[in-house]
N, C-alpha and C positions, 0 to 999 in steps of 0.2 A: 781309681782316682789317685790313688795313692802315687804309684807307679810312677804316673804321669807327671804329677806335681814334685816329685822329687828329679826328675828329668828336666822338670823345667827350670826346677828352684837352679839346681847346675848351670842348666845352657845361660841363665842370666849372669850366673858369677864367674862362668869358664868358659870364655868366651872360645877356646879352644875346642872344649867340649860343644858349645854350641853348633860352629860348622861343622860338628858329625852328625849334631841332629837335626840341624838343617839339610844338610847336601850329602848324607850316609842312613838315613833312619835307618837302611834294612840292621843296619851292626847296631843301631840301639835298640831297635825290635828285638834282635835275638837274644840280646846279651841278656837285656832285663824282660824278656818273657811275656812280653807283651800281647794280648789278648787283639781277635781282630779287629772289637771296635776301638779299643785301645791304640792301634797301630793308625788307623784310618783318622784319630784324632790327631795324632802326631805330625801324620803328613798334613792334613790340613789346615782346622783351625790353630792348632799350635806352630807348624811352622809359617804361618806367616804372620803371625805374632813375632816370633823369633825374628823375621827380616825385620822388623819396621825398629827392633832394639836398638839404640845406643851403642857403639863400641868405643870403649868399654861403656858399660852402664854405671854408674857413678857406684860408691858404694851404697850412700848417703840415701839415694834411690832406690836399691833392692830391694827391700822390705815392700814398697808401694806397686812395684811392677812383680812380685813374686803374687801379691795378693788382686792384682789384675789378672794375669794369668791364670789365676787359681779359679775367678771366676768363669773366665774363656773355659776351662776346663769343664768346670759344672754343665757348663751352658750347653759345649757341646755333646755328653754325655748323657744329657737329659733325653 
């Protein structure tokens, strides 16, 4: 969960970051070692979380979509 939520807490603030892990995960899989159900979260319920984002996402907003996300993550990890 870790892993994930530091990928995501990123993809929200860099948005540059973001379309690698939207439209590249295999290079964020590798880099951060990501396990297969790890990886399979990625591609799915996280990136399309990822699409539906703001660009930019406000600052002001981070905080509330880092702790949305955070939930998707539980959720789909359950």
């Amino acid at each position: 969960m870790d892993k994930l939520a530091d990928i995501v807490n990123k993809a929200i603030a860099d948005y540059g970051f973001r379309q690698i892990a939207q439209w590249s995960p295999e290079d964020v899989i590798s880099q951060w070692c990501l396990s297969a159900q790890e990886a399979a979260v990625l591609t799915g319920a996280i990136k399309d979380e990822l699409d539906r984002l703001p660009v930019p996402v406000e600052p002001g907003d981070i905080p509330a979509e880092e702790k949305r996300l955070a939930e998707v993550i539980r959720g789909a990890l359950s």
